[in-house]
N, C-alpha and C positions, 0 to 999 in steps of 0.2 A: 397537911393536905396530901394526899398518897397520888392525886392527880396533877402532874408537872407538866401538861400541852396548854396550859393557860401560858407559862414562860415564853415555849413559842410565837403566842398569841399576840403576846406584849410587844417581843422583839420584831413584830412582822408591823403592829402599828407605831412602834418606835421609828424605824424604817423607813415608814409612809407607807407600806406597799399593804395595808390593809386599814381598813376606819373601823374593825372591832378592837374594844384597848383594852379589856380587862381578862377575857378569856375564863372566867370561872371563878378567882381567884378571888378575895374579897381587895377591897379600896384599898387597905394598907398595906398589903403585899405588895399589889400593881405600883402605888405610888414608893416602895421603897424599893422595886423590881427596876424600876422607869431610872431611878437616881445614880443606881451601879450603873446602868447602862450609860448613862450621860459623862458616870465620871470614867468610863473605861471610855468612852471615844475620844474625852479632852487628855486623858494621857496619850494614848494615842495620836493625837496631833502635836502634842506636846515634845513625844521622843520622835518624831520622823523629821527626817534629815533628806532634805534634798540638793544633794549632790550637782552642782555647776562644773564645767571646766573655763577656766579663768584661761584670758588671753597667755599669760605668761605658762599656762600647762598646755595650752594646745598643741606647739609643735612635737611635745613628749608623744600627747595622744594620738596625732596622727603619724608619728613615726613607727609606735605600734600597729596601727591599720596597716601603712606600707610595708612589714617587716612580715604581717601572715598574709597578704597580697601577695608578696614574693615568696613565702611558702607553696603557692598553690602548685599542685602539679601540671605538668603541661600537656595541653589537648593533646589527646593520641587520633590517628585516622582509621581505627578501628571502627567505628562508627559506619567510616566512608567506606570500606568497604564490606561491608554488611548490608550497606545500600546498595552498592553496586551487586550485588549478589542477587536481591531480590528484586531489582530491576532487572537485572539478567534473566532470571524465571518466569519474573512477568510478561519478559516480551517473545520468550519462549513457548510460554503456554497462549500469549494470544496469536503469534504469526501461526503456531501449531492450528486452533481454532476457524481462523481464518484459511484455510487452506483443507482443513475436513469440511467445513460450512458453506463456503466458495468453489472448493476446486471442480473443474469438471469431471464428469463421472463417463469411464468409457459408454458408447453406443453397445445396447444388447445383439448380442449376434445370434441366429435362429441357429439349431442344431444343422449341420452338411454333413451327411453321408456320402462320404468320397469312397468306399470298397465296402463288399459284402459280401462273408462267404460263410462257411459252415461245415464242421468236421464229421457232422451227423452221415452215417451212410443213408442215401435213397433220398435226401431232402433234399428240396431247393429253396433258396432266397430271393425273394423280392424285395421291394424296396420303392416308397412313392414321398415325394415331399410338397406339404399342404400350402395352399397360399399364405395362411399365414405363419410361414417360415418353422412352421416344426416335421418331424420324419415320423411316417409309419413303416416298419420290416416286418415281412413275412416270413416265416419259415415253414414251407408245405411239407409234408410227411405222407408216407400212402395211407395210414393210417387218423390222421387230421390234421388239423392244420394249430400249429403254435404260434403266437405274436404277441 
């Protein structure tokens, strides 16, 4: 038979994990298929060994526990500061935030024109400031006037 997924088929209801048993395969394949399988799992129970520690080997066994117990390297505080590090940025960058976010912002102050003058020959300056706190200058000329 050139087709061998009937084998699988077997081993899956062998298993339990399927209710198809034959897979393709005619009756006396599957039933001589089914008997290896039975006799491979009783050797298999057969040669497994399951290993006990008897009262009289446990203080060996546990002598070994405590022997890579005290192997172990010893906590470094590298860790601790690594923390402190990023705690430190963090409260860096939020007092920073809180103080762009919070801080008060000076009062805007209007423009004050305290002097006014002008190196232009023949012109004169004036100068007026509007209620709401910004300045207009003049610069008259005989010919027009600049501002």
């Amino acid at each position: 038979m050139n087709n061998k997924g009937w084998e699988y088929d077997v081993e899956r209801a062998f298993d339990k994990e399927s209710d198809h048993d034959d897979g393709g395969a005619s009756d006396a394949e599957t039933k001589a298929y089914r008997r290896e399988l039975e006799l491979l799992r009783q050797g298999a129970r057969t040669v497994a060994r399951h290993e006990r520690i008897t009262d009289a080997q446990f203080p060996a066994f546990m002598a070994g526990i405590n022997e890579r117990i005290a192997e172990q390297p010893v906590r470094s505080h590298r860790g601790l500061w690594a923390f402190l590090s990023l705690a430190s940025a963090s409260l860096i960058v939020a007092v920073s935030t809180f103080v762009i976010i919070r801080g008060a912002t000076p009062d805007a102050t209007a423009t004050v024109v305290e002097d006014v003058k002008t190196e232009i020959e023949g012109a004169t300056v004036h100068w007026e400031t509007s209620d709401d706190g910004g300045a207009t200058v003049w610069v008259e000329i005989a010919e027009g006037d600049l501002w």
